[in-house]
MIVEX-21992 format. One line per field, with one value per residue (C-alpha): z, x, y; residue number from 1; residue in one letter. Coordinates in pm, whole numbers. Layout:
MIVEX-21992
w <- Z	...
u <- X	...
v <- Y	...
i <- NUM	...
aa <- A	...
This chain:
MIVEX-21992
w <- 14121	14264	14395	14738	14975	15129	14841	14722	14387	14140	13990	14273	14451	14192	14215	14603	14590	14332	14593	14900	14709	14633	14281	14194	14362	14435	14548	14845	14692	14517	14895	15063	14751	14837	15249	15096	14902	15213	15340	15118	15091	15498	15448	15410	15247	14979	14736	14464	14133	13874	13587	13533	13550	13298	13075	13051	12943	12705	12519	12494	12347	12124	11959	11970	11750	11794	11545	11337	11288	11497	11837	12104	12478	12808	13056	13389	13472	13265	13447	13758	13680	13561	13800	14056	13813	13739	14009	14300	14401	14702	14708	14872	14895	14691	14657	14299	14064	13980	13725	13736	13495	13320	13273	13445	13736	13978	14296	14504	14638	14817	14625	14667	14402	14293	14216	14086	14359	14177	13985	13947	13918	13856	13762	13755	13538	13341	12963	12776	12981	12725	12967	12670	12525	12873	12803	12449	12575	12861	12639	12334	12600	12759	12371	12270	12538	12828	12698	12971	12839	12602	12633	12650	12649	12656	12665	12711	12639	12279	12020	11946	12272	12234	11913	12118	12277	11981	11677	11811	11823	11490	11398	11533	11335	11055	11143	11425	11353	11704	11627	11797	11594	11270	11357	11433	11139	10876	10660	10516	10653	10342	10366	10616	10419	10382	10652	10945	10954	10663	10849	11010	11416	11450	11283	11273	11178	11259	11557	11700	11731	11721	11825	11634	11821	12170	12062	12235	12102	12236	12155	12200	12366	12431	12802	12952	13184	12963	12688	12967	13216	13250	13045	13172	13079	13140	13078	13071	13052	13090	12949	13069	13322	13468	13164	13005	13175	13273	13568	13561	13731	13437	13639	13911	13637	13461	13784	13847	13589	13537	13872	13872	13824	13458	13350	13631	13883	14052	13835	14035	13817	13604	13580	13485	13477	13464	13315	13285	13315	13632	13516	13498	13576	13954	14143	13922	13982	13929	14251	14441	14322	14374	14740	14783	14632	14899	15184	15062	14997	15394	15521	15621	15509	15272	14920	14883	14553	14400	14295	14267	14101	14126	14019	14114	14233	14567	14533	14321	14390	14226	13901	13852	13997	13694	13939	14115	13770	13753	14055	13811	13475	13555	13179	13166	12992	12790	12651	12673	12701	12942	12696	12633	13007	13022	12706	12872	13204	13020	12807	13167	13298	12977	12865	13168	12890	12888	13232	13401	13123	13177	13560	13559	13252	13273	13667	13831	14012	14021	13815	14036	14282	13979	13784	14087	14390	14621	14556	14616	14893	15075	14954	15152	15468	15811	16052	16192	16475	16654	16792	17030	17219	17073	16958	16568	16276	16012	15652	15409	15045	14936	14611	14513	14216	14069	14309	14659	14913	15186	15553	15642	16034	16113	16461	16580	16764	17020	16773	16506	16343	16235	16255	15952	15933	15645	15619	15241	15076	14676	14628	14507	14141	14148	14275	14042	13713	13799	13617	13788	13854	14009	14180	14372	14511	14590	14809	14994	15079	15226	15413	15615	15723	15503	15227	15278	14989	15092	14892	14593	14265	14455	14795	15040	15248	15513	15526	15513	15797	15986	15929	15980	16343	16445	16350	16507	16849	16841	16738	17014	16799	16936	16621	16727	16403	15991	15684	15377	15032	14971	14657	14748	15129	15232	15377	15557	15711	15787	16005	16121	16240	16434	16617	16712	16729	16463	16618	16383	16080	15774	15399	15194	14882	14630	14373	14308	14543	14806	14793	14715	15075	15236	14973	15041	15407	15311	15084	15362	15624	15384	15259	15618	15660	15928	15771	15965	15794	15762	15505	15176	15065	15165	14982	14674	14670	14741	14459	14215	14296	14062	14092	13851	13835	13753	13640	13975	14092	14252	14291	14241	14326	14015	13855	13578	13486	13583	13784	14022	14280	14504	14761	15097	14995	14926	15248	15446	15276	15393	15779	15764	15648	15956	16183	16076	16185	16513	16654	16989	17012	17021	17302
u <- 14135	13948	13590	13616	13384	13679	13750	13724	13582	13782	13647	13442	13719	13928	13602	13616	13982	13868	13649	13814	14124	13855	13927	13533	13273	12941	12592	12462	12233	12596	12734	12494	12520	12871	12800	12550	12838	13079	12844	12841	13226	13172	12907	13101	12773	12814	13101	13274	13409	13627	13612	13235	13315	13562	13402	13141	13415	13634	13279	13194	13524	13627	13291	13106	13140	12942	12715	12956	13141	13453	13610	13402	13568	13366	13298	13462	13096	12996	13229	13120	12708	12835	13057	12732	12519	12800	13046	12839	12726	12537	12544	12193	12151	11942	11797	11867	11789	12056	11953	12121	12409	12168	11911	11686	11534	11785	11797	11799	12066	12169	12390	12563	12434	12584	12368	12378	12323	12162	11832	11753	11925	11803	12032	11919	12152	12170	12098	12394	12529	12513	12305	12103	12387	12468	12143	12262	12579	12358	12151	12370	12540	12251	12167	12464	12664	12411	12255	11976	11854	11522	11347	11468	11230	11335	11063	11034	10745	10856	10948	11215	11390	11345	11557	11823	11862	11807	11985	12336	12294	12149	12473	12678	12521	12621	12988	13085	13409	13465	13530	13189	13009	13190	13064	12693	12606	12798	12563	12266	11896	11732	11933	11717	11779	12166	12449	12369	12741	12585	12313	12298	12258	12155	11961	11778	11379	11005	10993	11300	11656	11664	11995	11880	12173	12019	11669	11627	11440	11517	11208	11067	10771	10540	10557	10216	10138	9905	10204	10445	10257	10286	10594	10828	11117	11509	11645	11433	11556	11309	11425	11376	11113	11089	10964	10620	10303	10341	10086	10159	10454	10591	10884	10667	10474	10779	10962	10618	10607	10988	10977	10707	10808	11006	11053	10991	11217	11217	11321	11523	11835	11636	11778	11573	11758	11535	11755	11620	11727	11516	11157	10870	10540	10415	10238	10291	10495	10813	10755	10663	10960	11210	11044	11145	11476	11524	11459	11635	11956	11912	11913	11541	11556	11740	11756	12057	11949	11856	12125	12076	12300	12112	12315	12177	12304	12271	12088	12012	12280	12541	12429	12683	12912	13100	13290	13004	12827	12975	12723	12465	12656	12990	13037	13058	13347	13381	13009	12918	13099	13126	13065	12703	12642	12742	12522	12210	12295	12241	11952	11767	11889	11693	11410	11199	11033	11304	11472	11239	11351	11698	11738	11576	11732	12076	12148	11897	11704	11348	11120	10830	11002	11008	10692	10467	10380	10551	10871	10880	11103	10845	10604	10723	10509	10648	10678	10331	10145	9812	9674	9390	9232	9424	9270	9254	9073	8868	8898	8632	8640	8338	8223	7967	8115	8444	8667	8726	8532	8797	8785	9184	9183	9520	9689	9875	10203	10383	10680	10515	10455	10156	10022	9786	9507	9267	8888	8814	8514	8408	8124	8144	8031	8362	8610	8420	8504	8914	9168	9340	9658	9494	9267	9577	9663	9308	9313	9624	9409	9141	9406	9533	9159	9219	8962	8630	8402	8034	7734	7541	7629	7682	7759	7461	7650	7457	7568	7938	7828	7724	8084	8282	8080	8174	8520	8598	8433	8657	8940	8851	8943	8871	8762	8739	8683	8583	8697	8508	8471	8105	8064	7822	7841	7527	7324	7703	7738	7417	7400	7722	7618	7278	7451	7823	7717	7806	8140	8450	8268	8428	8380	8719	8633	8823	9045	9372	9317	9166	9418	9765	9868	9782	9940	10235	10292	10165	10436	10734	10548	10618	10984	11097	10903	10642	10334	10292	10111	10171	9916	10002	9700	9815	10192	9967	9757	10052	10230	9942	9921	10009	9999	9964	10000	9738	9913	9956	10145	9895	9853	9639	9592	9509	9526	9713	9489	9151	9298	9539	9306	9402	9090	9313	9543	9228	9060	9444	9439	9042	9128	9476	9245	9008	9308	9414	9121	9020	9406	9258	9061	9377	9534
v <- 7286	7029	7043	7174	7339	7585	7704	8123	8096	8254	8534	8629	8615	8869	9132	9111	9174	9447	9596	9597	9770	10041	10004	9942	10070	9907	9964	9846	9552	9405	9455	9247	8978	8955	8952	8594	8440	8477	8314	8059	8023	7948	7650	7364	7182	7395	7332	7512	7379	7564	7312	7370	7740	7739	7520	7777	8034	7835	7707	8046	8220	7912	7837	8174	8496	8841	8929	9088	8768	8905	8680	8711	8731	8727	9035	8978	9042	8762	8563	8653	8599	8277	8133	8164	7926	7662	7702	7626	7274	7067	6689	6488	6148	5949	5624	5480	5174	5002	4690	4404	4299	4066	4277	4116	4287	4527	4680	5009	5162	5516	5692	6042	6277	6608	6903	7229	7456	7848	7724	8123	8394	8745	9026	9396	9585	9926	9926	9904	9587	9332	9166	8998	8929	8743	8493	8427	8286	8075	7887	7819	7671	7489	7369	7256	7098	7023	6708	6691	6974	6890	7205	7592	7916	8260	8555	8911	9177	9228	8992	9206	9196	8858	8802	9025	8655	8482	8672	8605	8203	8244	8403	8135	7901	8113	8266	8054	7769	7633	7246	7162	7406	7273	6964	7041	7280	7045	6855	6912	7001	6854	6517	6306	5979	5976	5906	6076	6253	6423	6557	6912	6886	7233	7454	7767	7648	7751	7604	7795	7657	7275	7078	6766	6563	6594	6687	6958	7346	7693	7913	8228	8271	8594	8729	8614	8357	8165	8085	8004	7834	7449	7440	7178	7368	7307	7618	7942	8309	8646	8960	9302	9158	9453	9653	9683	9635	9341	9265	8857	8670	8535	8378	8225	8071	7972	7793	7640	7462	7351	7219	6956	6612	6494	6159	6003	6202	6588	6852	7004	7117	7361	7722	8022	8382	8633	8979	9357	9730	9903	9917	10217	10019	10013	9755	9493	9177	9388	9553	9251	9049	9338	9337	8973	9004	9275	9035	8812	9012	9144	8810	8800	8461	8209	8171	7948	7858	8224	8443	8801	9072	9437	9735	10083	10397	10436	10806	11029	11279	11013	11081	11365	11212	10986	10793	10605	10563	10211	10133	10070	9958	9701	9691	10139	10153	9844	9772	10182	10492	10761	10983	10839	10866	11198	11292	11137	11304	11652	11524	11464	11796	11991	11724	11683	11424	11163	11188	10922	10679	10808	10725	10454	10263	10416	10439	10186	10478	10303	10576	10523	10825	11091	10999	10861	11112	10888	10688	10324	10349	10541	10290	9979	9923	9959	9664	9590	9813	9823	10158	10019	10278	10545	10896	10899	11098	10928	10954	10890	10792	10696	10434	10205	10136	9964	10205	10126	10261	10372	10452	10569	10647	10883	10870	11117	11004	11184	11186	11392	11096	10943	10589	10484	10157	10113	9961	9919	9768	9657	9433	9063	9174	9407	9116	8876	9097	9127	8965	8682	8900	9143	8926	8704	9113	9160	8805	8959	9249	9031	8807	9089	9228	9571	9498	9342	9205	9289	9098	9163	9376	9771	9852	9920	10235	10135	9798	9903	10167	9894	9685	10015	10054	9718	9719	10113	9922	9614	9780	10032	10332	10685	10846	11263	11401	11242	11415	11345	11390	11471	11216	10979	11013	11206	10873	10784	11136	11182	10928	10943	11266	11142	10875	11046	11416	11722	11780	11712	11657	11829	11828	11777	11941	11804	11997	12151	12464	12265	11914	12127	12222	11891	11683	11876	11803	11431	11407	11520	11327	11039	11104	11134	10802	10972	10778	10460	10212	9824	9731	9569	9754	10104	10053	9966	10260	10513	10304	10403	10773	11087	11444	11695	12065	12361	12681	12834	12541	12359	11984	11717	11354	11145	10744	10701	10383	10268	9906	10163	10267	10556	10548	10493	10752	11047	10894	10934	11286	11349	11254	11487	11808	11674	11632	11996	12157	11963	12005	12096	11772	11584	11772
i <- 1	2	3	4	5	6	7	8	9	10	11	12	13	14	15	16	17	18	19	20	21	22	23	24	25	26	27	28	29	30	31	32	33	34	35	36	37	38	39	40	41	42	43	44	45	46	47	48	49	50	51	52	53	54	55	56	57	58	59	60	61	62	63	64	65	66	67	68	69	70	71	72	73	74	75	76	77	78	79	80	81	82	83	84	85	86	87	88	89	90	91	92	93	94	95	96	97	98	99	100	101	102	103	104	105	106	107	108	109	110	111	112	113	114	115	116	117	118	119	120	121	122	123	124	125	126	127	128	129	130	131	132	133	134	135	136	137	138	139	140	141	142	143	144	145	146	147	148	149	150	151	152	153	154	155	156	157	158	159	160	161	162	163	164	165	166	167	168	169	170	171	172	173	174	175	176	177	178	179	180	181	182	183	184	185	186	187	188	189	190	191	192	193	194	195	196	197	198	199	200	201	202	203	204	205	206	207	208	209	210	211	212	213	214	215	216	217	218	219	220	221	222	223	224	225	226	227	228	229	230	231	232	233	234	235	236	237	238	239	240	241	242	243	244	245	246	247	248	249	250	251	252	253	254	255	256	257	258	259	260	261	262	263	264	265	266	267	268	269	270	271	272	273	274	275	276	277	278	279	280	281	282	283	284	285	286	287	288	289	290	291	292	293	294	295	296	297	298	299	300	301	302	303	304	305	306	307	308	309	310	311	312	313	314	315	316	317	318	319	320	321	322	323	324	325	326	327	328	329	330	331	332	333	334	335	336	337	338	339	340	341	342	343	344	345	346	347	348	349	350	351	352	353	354	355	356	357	358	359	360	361	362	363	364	365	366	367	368	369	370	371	372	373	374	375	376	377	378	379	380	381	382	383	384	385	386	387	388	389	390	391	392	393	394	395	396	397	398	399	400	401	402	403	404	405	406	407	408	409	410	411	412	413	414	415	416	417	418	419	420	421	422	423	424	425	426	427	428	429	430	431	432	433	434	435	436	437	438	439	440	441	442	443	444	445	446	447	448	449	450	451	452	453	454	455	456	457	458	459	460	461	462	463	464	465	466	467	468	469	470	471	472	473	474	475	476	477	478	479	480	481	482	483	484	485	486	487	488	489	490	491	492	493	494	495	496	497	498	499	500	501	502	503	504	505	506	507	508	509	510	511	512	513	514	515	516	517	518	519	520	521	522	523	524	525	526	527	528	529	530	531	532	533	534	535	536	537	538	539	540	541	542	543	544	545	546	547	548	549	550	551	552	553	554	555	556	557	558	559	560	561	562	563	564	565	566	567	568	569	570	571	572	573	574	575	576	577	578	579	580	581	582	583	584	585	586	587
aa <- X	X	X	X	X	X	X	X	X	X	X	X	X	X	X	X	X	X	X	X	X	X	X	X	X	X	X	X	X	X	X	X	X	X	X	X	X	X	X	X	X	X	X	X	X	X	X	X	X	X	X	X	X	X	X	X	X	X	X	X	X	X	X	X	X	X	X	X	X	X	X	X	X	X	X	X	X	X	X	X	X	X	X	X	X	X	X	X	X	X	X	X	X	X	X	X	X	X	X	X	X	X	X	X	X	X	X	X	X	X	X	X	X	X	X	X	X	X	X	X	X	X	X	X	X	X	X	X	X	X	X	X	X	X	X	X	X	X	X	X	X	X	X	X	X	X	X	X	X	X	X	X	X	X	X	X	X	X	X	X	X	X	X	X	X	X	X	X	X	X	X	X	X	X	X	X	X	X	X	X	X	X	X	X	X	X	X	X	X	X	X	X	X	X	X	X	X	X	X	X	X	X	X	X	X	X	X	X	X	X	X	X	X	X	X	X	X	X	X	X	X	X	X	X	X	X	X	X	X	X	X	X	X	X	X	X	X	X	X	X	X	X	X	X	X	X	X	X	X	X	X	X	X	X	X	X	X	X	X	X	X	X	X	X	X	X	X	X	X	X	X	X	X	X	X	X	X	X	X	X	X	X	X	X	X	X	X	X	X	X	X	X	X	X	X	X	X	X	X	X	X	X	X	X	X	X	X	X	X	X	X	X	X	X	X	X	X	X	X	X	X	X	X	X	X	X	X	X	X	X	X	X	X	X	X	X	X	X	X	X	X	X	X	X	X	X	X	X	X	X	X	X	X	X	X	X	X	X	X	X	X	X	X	X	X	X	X	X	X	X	X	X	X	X	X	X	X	X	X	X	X	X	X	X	X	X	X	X	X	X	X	X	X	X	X	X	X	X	X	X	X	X	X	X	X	X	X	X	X	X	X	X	X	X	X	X	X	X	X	X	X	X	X	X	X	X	X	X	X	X	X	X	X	X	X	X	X	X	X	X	X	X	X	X	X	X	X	X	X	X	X	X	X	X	X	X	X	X	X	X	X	X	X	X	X	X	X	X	X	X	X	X	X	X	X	X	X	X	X	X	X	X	X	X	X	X	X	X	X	X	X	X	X	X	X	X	X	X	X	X	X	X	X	X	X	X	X	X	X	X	X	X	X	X	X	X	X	X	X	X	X	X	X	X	X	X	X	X	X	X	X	X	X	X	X	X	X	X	X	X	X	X	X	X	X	X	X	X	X	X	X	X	X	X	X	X	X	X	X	X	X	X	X	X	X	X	X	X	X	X	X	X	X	X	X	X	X	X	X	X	X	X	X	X	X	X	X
């Protein structure tokens, strides 16, 4: 086949086929990747080409072994990741040097220049996928037969993930007998003063994997931004990104880097592919990026040059059902048995201990919803809303130290519903002492008016009183009635009292016999999607909250580390126990 830009590709176009005979069955994220390569397929500036494809595939399968040493054959979902990196191409036009025959001085001239189209691609699979199997094949490939390529990095939060990546080049080096490989691991290391046909090309050494041919060095390198960041890298590939606590954008950092400006010209052909099973950490970059990805995939805007393969069940209920298990894992079957599945299925039905591991790894079901209070899906923020003038009840969490100190105001909607805004405060001594992660969230906060940074080392209650006056009058908020918890918050009532009268005022003890019942109807408020809220700062501190149980069943709301903060969710939970008991005011 030619290069074309009408053209089905071919191996998308076999899983489609796949698909719409019903003989696979997909999630909705794969769905609305397919709905973006139609798309593609339709944009006749976008073209398609085979050749690269299969040149991936027949490097791969005639030069390649497993570990064991035995013939190694690609996935059809190999092919499929694939054939969206190589297949896909866009053509700009360019103005290039062109010297002159003598070699004396030259000239400019526009030129038509082909270019790969995916630079990332992120793919969200089960465990058991071979996925890092997946990023072996991708940069043995990049190393040995790109020769742009100068400079490869993979990275993930353990070094032995990363030698999951690493180990099976290693191997080839070793086992593999493709001619190219015969040709690049003949020779000697030691002989750097004979012919250079006697010479290895590429070795296994400290520095990582070294193709001495075309000079370039696959690595490893830990997963933090200050070992990645301001790499000029080619070819980069993160593994299980999603896993750890990791609280840095490792692939932000990595793309920022790979796209600045090499040898003179844009590096713009770089390709990162960033590769993990469904993560357990909240609030990180994980949850950000998945947030993105989401947009993306629903057409809020275009990524033409990300792709994005996410497999997940669609709910829980499909994990006893064997037939939609494939939604998560396209490799169940070949790379992992049913029988495995099935065995993990009943180890999450008996050990409460291993089931978040289990549905997240195995199916894709994000563990946030089954460790955390509130799932993430509950955690995503609603499309923005003002309630001027409208009748509310006022939360209060009070802190002058490291904690926020949180005002959450509560409106009642005629729906049943309720509409949520925030007011939070730290002091500049608390912003000054974050990490830079955290600190980039903490900006966001400011940005959209829910967190203010007030002056000096602790918070002067009054001050924020003052701020939290002025902001209920220009907002024009009709605060009837302020839950609080007690901590700290005798000057703030107190006055609160003197200048709006002792009507509505009630103390939220804190406690498992006191926060059980409210947290409760909180918690079906939320899974029906009733809680209103549009703050970036609200979906982080729902993201951060746990419950735990007394002996009589009751529940209460708790951190699991110091950095998640959970003020705007106690104040939310202070105004509903307000709300409660001052009904009449609101009718």
């Amino acid at each position: 086949m030619a290069l074309s830009n009408t053209a089905v590709p071919k191996y998308y176009g076999m899983f489609r086929d796949a698909v719409i005979r019903r003989e696979i069955s997909v999630c909705e994220t794969v769905s609305l990747e397919m709905n973006r390569i139609d798309q593609l397929i339709d944009n006749q500036r976008y073209w398609y080409d085979d050749r690269a494809v299969e040149g991936f595939i027949h490097y791969c399968e005639n030069e390649l072994t497993l570990t064991d040493g035995s013939d190694l054959y690609l996935l059809d979902s190999f092919k499929l990741w694939a054939e969206q990196i190589f297949g896909w191409y866009y053509f700009i036009e360019r103005s290039v040097f062109v010297p002159s025959e003598t070699g004396s001085g030259g000239h400019y001239e526009m030129r038509r220049i082909k270019k790969r189209l995916t630079t990332k691609q992120y793919l969200i699979v089960a465990r058991g996928a071979a996925k890092s199997m997946y990023a072996s094949c991708l940069q043995n490939y990049e190393l040995n037969v790109n020769t742009a390529t100068t400079h490869q990095v993979t990275t993930a939060p353990t070094m032995p993930q990363a030698e999951e990546v690493m180990s099976p080049i290693r191997t080839a080096i070793t086992r593999a007998r493709g001619p190219l490989y015969k040709f690049l691991t003949e020779g000697s290391l030691q002989n750097t003063t004979g012919s250079k046909a006697n010479r290895v090309k590429l070795a296994s050494t400290k520095k990582g994997i070294q193709n001495f041919l075309t000079g370039s060095l696959l690595e490893v390198r830990p997963m933090s931004i200050d070992k990645l960041q301001g790499l000029r890298v080619k070819i980069a590939t993160v593994d299980e990104w999603l896993s750890g606590d990791i609280r840095e954008d490792v692939i932000g950092a990595l793309e920022q880097g790979a796209a600045k400006e090499q040898s003179g010209g844009s590096n713009d052909d770089y390709l990162i592919v960033a590769i993990s099973s469904e993560g357990t950490v909240r609030n990180g970059s994980g949850d950000t990026i998945k947030m993105e990805l989401m947009k993306i995939l629903k057409g809020e805007y275009k990524a033409p040059h990300t792709s994005i393969w996410w497999y997940k069940l669609d709910s829980i209920d499909e994990v006893n059902d064997p037939d939609k298990w494939i939604k998560a894992n396209p490799n169940l079957g070949k790379t992992v048995t049913y029988e495995t599945y099935q065995l993990d299925v009943e180890r999450a039905e008996n050990n409460p201990a291993v089931r978040n591991d289990i549905l997240a790894k195995r199916f894709g079901i994000p563990m946030e919803g089954y460790t955390y209070y509130f799932t993430y899906e509950e955690t995503l923020p609603h499309r923005r809303r003002e309630y001027w003038q409208m009748p509310c009840s006022m939360g209060a969490d009070l802190s002058q130290g490291d904690d926020f100190c949180s005002f959450t105001f509560l409106f009642p909607l005629s729906n049943g519903a309720f509409g949520i805004k925030t007011r939070n405060y730290i002091s500049e001594l608390t912003l000054s002492k974050l990490p830079t992660a955290m600190r980039i969230k903490y900006n966001d906060f400011m940005k959209e008016g829910s967190l203010i940074v007030m002056p000096g080392n602790i918070l002067d209650m009054m001050q924020v009183y003052e701020d939290l006056d002025n902001f209920i009058a220009e907002a024009e908020y009709d605060v009837r009635c302020l839950g609080y918890d007690p901590y700290n918050a005798r000057d703030f009532v107190e006055r609160w009292e003197r200048e709006n009268g002792p009507f509505g005022i009630e103390k939220v003890i804190q406690g498992a016999k006191t926060e059980s019942v409210p947290l409760g109807e909180l918690k079906k408020l939320s899974e029906e999607r009733m809680l209103i809220f549009d703050e970036a700062l609200m979906s982080f501190t729902m993201g951060n909250c746990i419950a735990i149980e007394d002996t009589n069943g009751n529940r209460k709301l708790l951190k699991r580390r110091h950095e998640a903060k959970i003020d705007a969710v106690a104040a939310m939970m202070d105004a509903f126990v307000a709300f409660k008991l001052n009904r009449e005011a609101f009718e």
